[in-house]
C-alpha positions in Angstrom: -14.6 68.9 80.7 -11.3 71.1 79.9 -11.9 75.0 79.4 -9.6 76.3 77.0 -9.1 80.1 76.7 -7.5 81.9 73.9 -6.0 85.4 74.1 -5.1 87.9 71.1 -3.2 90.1 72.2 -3.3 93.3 69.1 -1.9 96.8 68.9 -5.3 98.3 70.1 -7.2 95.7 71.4 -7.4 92.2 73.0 -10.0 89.5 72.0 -10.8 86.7 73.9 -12.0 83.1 73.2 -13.3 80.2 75.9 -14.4 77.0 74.2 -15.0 74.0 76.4 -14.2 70.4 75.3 -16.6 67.9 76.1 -16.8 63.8 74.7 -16.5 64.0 70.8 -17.6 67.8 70.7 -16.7 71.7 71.1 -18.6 74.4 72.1 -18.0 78.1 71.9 -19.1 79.6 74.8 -17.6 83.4 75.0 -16.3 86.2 72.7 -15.0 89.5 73.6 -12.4 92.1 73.3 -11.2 94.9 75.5 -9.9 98.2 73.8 -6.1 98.9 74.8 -7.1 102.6 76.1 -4.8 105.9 75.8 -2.5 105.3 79.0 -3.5 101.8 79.6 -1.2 98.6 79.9 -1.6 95.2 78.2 -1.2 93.8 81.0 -4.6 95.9 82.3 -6.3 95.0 79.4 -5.8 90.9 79.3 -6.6 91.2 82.8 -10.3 93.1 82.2 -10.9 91.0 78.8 -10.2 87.2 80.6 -12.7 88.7 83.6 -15.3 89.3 81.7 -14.9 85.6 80.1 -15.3 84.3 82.9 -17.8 86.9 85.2 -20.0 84.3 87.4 -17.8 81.2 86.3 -17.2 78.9 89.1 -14.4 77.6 86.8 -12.0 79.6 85.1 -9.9 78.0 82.3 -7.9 74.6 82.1 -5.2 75.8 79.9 -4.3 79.5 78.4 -2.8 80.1 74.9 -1.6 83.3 73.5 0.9 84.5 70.3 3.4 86.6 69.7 3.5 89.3 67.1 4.4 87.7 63.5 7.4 90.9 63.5 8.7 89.4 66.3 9.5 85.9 65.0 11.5 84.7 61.7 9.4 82.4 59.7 11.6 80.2 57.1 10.8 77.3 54.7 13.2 74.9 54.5 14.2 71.4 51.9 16.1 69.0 54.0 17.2 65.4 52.5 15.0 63.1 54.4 17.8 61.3 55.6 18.1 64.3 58.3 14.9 63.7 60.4 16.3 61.1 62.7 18.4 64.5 63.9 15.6 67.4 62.7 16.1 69.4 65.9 19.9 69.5 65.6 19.8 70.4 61.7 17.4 72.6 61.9 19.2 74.4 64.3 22.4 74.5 62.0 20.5 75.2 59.1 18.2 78.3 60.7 21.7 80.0 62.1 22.7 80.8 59.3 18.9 82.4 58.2 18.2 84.5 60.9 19.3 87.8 62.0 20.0 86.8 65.5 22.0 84.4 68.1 20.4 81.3 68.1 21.3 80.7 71.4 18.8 82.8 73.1 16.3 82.4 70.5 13.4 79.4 70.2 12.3 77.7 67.0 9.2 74.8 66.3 9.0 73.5 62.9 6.4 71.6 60.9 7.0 69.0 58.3 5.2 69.6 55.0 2.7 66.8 53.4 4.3 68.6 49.7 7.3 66.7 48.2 7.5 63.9 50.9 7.1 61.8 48.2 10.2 62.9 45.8 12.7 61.8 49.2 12.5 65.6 50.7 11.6 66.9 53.6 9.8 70.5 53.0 10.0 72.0 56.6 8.6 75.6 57.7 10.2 76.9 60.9 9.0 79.8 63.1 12.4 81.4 65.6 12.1 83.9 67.5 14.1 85.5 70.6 13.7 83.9 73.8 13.0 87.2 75.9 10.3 88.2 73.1 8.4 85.0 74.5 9.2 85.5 77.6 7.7 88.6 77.6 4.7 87.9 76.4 4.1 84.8 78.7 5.0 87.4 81.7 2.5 89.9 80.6 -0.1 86.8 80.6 0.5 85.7 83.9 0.7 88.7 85.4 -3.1 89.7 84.2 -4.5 86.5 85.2 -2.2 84.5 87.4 -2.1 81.9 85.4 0.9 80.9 82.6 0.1 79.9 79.0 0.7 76.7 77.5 0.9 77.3 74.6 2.7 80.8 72.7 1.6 80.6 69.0 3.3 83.0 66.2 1.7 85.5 64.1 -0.4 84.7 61.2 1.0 80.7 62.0 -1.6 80.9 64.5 -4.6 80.6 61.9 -3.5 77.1 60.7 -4.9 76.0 64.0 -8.2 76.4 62.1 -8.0 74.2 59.4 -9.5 71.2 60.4 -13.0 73.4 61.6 -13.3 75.4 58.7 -15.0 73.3 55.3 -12.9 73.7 52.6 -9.5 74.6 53.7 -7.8 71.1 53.7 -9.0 70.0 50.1 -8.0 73.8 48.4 -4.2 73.7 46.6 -3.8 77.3 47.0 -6.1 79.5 49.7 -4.9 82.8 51.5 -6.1 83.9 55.0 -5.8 88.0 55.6 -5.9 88.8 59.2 -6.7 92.7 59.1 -5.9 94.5 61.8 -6.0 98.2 62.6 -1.9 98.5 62.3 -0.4 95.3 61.0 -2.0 92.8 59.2 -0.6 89.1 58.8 -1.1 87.1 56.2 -0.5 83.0 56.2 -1.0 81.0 52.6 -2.5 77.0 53.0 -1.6 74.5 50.4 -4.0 71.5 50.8 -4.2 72.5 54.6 -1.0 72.9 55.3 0.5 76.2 56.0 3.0 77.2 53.9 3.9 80.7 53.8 3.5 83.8 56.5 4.3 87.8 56.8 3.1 90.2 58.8 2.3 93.7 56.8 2.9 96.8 59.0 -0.3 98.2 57.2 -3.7 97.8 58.5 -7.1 99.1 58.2 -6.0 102.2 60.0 -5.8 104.9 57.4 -8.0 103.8 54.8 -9.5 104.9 52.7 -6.1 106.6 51.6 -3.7 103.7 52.8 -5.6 101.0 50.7 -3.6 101.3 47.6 -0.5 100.1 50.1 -2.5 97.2 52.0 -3.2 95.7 48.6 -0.2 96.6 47.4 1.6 94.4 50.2 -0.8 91.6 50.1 0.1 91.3 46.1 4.0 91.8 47.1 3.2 88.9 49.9 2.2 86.4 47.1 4.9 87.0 44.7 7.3 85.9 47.1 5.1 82.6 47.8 5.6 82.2 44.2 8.9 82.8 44.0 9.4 80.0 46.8 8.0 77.4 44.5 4.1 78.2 46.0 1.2 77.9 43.9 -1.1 81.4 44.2 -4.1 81.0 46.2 -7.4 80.7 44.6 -9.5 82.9 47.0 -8.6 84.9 50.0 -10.7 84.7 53.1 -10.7 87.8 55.4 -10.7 88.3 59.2 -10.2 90.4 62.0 -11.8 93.6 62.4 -10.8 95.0 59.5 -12.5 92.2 58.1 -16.2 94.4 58.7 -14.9 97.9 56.9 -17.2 98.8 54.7 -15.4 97.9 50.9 -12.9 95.9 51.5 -14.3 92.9 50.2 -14.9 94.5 46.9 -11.6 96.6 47.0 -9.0 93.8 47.5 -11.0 91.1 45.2 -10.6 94.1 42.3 -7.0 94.9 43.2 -5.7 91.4 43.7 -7.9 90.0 41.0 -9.3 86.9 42.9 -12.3 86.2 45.2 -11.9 87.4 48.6 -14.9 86.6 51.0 -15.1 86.6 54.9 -13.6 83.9 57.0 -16.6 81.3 57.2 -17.1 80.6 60.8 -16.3 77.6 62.4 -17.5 74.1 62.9 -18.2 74.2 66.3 -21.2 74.8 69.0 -22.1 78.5 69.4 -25.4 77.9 71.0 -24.9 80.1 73.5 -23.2 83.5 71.8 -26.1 85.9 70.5 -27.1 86.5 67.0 -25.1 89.9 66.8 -21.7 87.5 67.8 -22.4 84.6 65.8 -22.1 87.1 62.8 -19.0 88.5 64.1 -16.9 85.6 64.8 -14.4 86.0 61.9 -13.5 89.2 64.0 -12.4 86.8 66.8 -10.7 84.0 64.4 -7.3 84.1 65.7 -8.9 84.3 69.5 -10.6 80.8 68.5 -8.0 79.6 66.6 -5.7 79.7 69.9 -7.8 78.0 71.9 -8.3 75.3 69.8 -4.9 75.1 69.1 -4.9 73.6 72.7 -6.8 70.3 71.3 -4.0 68.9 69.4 -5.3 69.2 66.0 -4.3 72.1 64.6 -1.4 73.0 62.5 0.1 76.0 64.5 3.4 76.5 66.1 4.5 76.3 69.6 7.6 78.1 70.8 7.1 77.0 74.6 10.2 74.9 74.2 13.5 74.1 75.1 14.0 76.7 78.6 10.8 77.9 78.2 8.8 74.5 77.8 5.4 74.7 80.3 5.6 72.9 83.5 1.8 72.4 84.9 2.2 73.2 89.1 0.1 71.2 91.9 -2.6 73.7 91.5 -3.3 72.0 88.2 -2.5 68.3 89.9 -4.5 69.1 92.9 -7.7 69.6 90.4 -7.3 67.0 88.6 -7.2 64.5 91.7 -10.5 63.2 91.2 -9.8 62.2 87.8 -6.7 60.5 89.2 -8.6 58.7 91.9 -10.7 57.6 88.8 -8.2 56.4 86.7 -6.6 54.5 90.1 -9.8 52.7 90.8 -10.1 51.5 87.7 -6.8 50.4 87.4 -7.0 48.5 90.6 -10.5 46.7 89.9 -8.7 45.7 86.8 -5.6 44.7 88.6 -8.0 42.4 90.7 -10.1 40.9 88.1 -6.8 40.1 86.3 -5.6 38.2 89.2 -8.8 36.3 90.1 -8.7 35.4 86.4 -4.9 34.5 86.9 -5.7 32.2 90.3 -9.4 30.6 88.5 -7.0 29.3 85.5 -4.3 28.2 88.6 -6.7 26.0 90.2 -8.8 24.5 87.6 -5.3 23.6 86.0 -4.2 22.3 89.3 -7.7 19.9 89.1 -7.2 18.7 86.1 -3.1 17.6 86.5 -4.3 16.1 90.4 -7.1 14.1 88.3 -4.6 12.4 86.1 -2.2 11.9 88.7 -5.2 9.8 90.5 -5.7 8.1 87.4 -2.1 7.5 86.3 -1.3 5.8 89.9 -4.6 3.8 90.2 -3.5 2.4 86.9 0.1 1.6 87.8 0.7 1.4 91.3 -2.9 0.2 92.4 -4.2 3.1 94.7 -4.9 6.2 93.8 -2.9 9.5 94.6 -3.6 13.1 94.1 -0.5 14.6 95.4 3.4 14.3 94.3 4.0 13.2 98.0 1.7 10.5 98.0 2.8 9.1 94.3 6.4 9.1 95.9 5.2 7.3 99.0 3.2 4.5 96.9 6.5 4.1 94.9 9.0 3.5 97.2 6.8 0.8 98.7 6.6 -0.9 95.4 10.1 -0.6 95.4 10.1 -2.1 99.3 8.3 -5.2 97.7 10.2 -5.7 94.8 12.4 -8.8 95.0 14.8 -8.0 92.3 16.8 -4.5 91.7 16.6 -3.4 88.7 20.0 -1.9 89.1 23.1 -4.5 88.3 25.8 -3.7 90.7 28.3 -4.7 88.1 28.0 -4.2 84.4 30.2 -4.5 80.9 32.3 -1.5 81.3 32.9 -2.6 84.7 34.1 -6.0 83.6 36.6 -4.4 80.6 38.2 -1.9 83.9 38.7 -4.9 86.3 40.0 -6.4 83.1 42.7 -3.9 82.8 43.5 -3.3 85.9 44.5 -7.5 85.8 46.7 -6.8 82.8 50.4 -5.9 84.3 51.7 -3.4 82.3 54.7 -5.7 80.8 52.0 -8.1 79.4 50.5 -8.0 75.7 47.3 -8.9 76.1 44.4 -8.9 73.5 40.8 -9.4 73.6 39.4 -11.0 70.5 35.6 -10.8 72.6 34.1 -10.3 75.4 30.5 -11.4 75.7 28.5 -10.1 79.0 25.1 -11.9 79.1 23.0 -11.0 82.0 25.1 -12.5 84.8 27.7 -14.5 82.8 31.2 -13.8 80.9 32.7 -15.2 78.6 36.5 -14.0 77.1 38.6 -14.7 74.6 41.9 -13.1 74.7 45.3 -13.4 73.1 48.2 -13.7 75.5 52.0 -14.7 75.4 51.9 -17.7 77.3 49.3 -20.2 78.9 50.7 -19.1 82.9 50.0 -15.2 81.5 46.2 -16.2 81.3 46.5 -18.4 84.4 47.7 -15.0 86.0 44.8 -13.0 84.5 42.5 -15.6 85.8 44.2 -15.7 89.3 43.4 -11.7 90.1 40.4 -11.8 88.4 39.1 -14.4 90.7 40.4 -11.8 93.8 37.0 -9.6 93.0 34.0 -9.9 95.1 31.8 -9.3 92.3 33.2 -12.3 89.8 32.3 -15.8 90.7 33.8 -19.1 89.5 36.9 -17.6 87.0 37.9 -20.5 85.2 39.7 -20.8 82.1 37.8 -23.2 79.4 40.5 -23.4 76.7 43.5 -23.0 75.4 45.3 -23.2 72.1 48.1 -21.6 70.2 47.7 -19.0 67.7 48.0 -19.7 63.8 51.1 -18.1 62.5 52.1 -17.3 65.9 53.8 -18.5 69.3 51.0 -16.6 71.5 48.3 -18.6 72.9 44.6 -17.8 72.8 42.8 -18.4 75.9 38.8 -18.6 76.9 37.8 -17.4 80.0 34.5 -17.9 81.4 32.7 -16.2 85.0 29.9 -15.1 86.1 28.9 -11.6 88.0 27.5 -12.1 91.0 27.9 -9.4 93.9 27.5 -9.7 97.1 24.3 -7.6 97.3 22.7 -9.7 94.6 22.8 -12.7 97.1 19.5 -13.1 98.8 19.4 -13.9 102.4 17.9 -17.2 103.0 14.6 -17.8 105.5 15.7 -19.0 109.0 13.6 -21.9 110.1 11.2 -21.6 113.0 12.0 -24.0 116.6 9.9 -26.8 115.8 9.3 -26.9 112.2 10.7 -30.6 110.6 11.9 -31.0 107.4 9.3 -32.3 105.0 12.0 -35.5 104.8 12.1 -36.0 108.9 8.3 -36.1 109.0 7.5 -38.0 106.5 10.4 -40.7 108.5 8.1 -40.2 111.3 5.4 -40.9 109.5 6.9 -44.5 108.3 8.2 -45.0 111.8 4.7 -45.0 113.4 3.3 -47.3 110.9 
């Protein structure tokens, strides 16, 4: 069961969130925060803050996310022709060099396509860039407090959309606004039907009020004219979090100034069992803690600028964990390797069985014993083939004849064949010739081959309307080979005519 831990790294504190992952459910199992102390480092507070997650554990977590500051990172909506997002990455980049206020080269940018206007052939896109060294430093400052790199760096107020599929409410609402109040800066990210669509970071927080809360809601109203003016609808309701989320007023003060509801984050859908009473009502305080660690699932909406030279590598540590999940997955994969190839070798030889049994049948039919193997049908056929008087085979055939033919032509004869009739083992020919000692010489050399027997002409006769002479020529084919050899008589056997002399003799 994977341990995710989310880190929120603020101006004057650092919140924490560990959730653990287990078959088809969540559970929230730690919140806390660490104040950033006069003369402390980040880096000493992440590390005191991720301790106390995990005081006792014998596990600590699986993987580690953690954000950048929104002021650190250019956040742009973009229409692109859908046509471009066989090539997204490299238009995007074009397109965002021209929108932000630094080299793009050393900078990193993740995008999100937009459900709005797919439908009219555009692709709405909002992209999140920022400098390379800003997320560097930030992934630094993580694994220097806990030893342990992030995989995931969110940005700003982008982070929150990771909560929109645990929060009721969020996905079916055209227009909602999420406040994150902080004690400095506050961000503020806009959802349209659960995707997010807009995001700023204020540099005015709860720090100050009462006197500074004329400018906070000042800067939240300035926030969603500019939505508007992007073609965004206004949000219906505004949900607070943070720790500003808990001053006393504030509610009340910004739904009077901005002239909409505004109400607290409601918490997430997710297993809290084990977080007291006093937490469980505090857990908006903690959203964007949550939200990175669930961001780790897969199923939020958030950005991720570990990419390009900064994309996350997982080391053996990580590898040398999950070993017995690998073993695991190996078993299985060779029992199911086996059974596939037992399966495989079962069809083999029952299809062998069946194909042997027709061969039995085949030959006990045909060649009068039985044979279940192709050397055994071969062996029973050639010693039917042994016992067979006659060859099927003719040594000499009808194209043979018409070559011998020709070959008796001399090539200053005209000779013409008006039909040549092969039947079996006899020929017969009528041909056209010039005169009657032309088809005597025809006859003459065809008589010469071994495999034509009594040449003879039949007839003769002269051609109407011509001097030429036709000619009928009969043989037969008989070869050699085609001669059977005759019995040779045993000493002492007498011809049935001798004996039955003897016979008359001794009367």
């Amino acid at each position: 069961m994977p341990i995710w831990l989310g880190i929120d790294i603020g101006s004057t504190s650092v919140k924490v969130a560990v959730v653990r992952s287990s078959y088809r459910k969540l559970a929230l199992e730690y919140l806390g925060a660490v104040d950033v102390a006069a003369g402390a480092t980040v880096v000493e507070a992440v590390r005191m803050a991720v301790a106390r997650a995990f005081e006792g554990a014998k596990q600590g977590a699986d993987a580690v996310a953690v954000a950048i500051d929104g002021s650190r990172a250019a956040i742009h909506r973009l229409i692109l022709p859908a046509a471009a997002q066989k090539e997204l990455a490299s238009v995007l980049s074009f397109e965002l060099e021209a929108q932000v206020p630094f080299d793009l080269e050393g900078a990193v940018f993740d995008w999100r396509i937009l459900a709005r206007g797919l439908a009219d052939g555009q692709l709405p896109i909002i992209a999140a860039v920022a400098r390379a060294e800003d997320v560097r430093a930030r992934i630094d400052v993580v694994r220097e407090a806990i030893a342990q790199e992030p995989e995931r760096v969110g940005v700003g107020a982008l982070a929150l959309g990771a909560l929109v599929p645990y929060v009721s409410g969020l996905v079916e609402e055209e227009g909602v606004a999420i406040v994150d109040l902080g004690a400095r800066a506050s961000e503020v990210i806009i959802l349209e039907s659960g995707d997010p669509v807009f995001a700023r970071t204020l540099s005015c927080g709860t720090e100050g009020l009462p006197g500074t809360a004329a400018r906070l809601a000042r800067d939240i109203r300035v926030s969603f004219a500019a939505h508007l003016a992007q073609g965004g609808t206004s949000p219906s309701r505004v949900l607070l979090c943070g720790g500003g989320a808990f001053v006393s007023g504030a509610e009340g003060f910004l739904s009077g100034e901005l002239e909409i509801p505004v109400q607290i984050l409601p918490a997430p859908g997710i297993e809290a069992i084990l977080l007291g009473p006093e937490t469980h009502r505090e857990l908006p305080r903690y959203a964007k803690a949550m939200a990175l660690a669930l961001a780790l699932e897969g199923r939020g909406v958030g950005m991720n600028l570990r990419r390009g030279p900064l994309a996350f590598e997982r080391g053996f540590a990580w590898m040398r964990e999950k070993v017995p999940v690998l073993a695991g997955l190996a078993a299985v994969l060779l029992v199911s390797f086996v059974f596939s190839a037992w399966s495989r070798l079962h069809a083999v030889h029952a299809e062998r069985d069946v194909l042997q049994s027709a061969l039995g049948a085949v030959t006990k039919e045909v060649l009068g014993s039985e044979a279940t193997t192709a050397q055994e049908a071969q062996d029973l056929l050639a010693k039917e083939a042994a016992l067979s008087d006659e060859d099927p085979m003719p040594h000499i055939d009808a194209f043979d004849v018409m070559v011998l033919l020709s070959q008796a032509v001399p090539m200053s004869m005209t000779h013409d064949v008006d039909e040549l009739d092969v039947q079996k083992d006899h020929v017969t020919l009528r041909g056209v010739v010039g005169s009657i000692p032309d088809a005597q010489s025809i006859s003459a050399t065809l008589a010469d081959e071994r495999c034509l027997d009594d040449v003879k002409i039949k007839s003769t006769a002269q051609a109407i309307g011509s001097d030429r002479q036709k000619y009928v020529m009969e043989f037969d084919l008989k070869c050699p080979e085609d001669v059977k050899p005759t019995a040779k008589k045993k000493k002492g056997d007498a011809s049935p005519g001798a004996s039955g002399a003897a016979s008359s003799g001794g009367k």
